[in-house]
N, C-alpha and C positions, 0 to 999 in steps of 0.2 A: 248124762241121763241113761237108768239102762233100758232098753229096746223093751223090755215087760211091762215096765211101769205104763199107769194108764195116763193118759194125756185128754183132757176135757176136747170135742171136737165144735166149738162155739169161735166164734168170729168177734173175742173182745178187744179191742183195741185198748195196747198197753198194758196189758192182763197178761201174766204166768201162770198157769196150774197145771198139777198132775197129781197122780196118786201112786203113793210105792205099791209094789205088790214083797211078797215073801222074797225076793229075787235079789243078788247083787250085792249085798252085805257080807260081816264079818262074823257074825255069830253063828254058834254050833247046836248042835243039834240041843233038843227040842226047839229052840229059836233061828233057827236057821231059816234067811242066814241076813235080810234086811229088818230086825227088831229095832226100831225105835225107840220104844219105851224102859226105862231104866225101873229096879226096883221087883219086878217079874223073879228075879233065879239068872238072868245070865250074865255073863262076864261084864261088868261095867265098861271097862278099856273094850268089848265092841261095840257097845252100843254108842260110847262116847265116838269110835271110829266109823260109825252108822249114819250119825247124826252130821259127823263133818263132810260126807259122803254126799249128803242131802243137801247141806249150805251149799258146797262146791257146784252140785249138776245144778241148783235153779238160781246160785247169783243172788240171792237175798237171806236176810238172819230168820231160821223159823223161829217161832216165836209157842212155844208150847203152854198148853195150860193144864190145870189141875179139875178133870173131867169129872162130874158130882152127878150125869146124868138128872139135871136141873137144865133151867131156860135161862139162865146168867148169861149176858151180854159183857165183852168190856171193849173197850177202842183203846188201840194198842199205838204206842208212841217208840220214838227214840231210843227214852227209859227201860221198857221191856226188852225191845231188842237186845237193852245192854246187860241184864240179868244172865245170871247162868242158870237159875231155876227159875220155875212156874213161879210167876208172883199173883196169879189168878185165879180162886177156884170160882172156874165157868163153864160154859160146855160151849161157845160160840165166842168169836170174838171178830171186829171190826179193823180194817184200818185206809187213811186216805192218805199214807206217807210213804211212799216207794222206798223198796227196798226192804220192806219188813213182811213177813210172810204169816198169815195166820194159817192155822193149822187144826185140823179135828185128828187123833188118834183111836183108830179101831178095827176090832177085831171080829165082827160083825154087826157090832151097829152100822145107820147109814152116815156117812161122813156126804153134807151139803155143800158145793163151794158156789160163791155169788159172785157176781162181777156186773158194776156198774162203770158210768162216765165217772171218773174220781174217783172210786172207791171200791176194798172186795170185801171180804166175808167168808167164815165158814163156821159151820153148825156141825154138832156131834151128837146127831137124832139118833135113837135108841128110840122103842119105846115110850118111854117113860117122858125122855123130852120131848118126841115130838108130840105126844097128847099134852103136855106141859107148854105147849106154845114156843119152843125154842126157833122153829122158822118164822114161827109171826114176829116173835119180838128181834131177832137176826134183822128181818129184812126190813123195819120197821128203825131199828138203830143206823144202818145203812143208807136210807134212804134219806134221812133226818142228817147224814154227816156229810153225803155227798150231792145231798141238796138235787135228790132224781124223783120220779115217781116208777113204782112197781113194774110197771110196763118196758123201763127202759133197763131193768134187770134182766142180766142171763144166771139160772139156776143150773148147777149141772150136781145127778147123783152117782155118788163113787158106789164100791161091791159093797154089797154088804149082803146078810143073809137072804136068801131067794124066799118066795111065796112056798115052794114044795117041800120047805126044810122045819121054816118057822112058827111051831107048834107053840100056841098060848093058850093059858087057860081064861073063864068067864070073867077076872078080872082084866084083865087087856079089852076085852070088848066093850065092861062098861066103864072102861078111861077114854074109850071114844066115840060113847053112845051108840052103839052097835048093838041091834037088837040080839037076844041071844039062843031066838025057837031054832034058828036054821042055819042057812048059808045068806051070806048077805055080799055086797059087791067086791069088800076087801078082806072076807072071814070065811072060808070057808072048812064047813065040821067037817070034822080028822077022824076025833075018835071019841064019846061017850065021854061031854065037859070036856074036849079040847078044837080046838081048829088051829088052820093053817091061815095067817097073816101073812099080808101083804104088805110090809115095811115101804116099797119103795110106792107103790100105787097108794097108801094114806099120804106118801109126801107129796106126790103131785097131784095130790086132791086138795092137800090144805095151799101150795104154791099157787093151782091154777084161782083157788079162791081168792087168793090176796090181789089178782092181776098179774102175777108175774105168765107172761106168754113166752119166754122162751124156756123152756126144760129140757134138759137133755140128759145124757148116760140111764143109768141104774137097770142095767140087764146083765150084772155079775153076779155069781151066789157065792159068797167065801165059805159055804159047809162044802158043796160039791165040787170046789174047784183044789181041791188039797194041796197040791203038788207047786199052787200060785199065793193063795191064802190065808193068810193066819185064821183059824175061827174059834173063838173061845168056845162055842158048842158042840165043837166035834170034838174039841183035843183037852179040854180045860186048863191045863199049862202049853201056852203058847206065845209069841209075840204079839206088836204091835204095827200097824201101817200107817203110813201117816198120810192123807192129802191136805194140799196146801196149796196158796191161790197168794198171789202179792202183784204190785204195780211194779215195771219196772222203771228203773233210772233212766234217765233221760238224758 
């Protein structure tokens, strides 16, 4: 694992996670040098040599999916693991069978990962999902598979775009009912029809509503932190990170 990457700091038992950062891969510049994601512009043979990079430091198969920016859940088996491509277009997905890794892919959306008794989780909240229900319906498929209630969930949030970066217009505010005279607790006006969101404080507002009490991370900005970061809003051609959460072998 490389010493950058970020590591969840939760107390789950039998639980793996962490988040890549731009660090410790093979790919060249503009993707430089941990890209993930195939398909972007860069050399396939790195990413393909990125991806085995990732299998190898956490011990389990990721298990990728086809990100639509929607609240689609799947629970991930055997089967998946055994694919060489995305067989899911989801933004979250579930699993209670060690050794398989779910995964959210981002470049400043917030990547969610969950960890229950039995079972993980991870969500690929953007906007769009997360006013879309993508954590309610995540932690609500999870709960239902590994047979816990909310409370006995750890939530942890990876980097993603910071509050001082993430400028939205009047629509973003009313996908999440957000009045739009002034500044309100996760909107605050920018500039004449724009503010600055708070990506990671809407997630653990909707988290702490469902019951989940433990939340942890989401104090990384991937616009500000360049030199760690992929951010599709600062650079528009850039990579991908992956975090990732799985059970392990026993």
């Amino acid at each position: 694992m490389h010493p950058d990457w970020l590591v969840p700091d939760w107390k789950a038992r039998g639980v793996g996670a962490l988040m890549t950062t731009r660090r410790g891969g093979f790919s060249a510049a503009p993707f430089d040098s941990m890209n993930l994601r195939d398909g972007l512009g860069d050399d396939p043979r790195a990413v393909q040599c990125n991806r085995r990079l990732l299998a190898e430091a956490i011990g389990a198969v990721p298990v990728y999916l086809d990100q639509v920016h929607g609240s689609r859940v799947v629970q991930l088996s055997a089967a998946d693991a055994a694919a060489d491509v995305p067989q899911h277009e989801a933004d979250a997905s579930i699993t209670t069978e060690p050794g398989i890794a779910c995964t959210a892919q981002v470049a400043d959306c917030l990547p969610v990962l969950f960890a229950a008794p039995g079972g993980v989780g991870a969500a690929h909240a953007g906007w769009r999902g997360l006013a879309g229900g993508v954590l309610e319906a995540t932690l609500r498929a999870l709960c239902e598979a590994a047979a816990c209630e909310p409370g006995q969930v750890h939530a942890w949030l990876g980097a993603c775009i910071g509050p001082r970066r993430f400028e939205v217009g009047g629509d973003v505010l009313r996908a999440f009912g957000a009045p739009a005279e002034g500044d309100s607790p996760r909107f605050r006006r920018h500039a004449p029809g724009k503010w600055l969101a708070d990506l990671t404080g809407l997630a653990r507002d909707r988290l702490e509503a469902l019951g989940v009490q433990q939340i942890s991370g989401g104090r990384w900005c991937t616009v500000e932190e360049d030199s760690r970061f992929f951010s599709f809003r600062r650079d528009g051609v850039t990579g991908r990170m992956v975090a990732a959460v799985w059970l392990h072998r026993t």
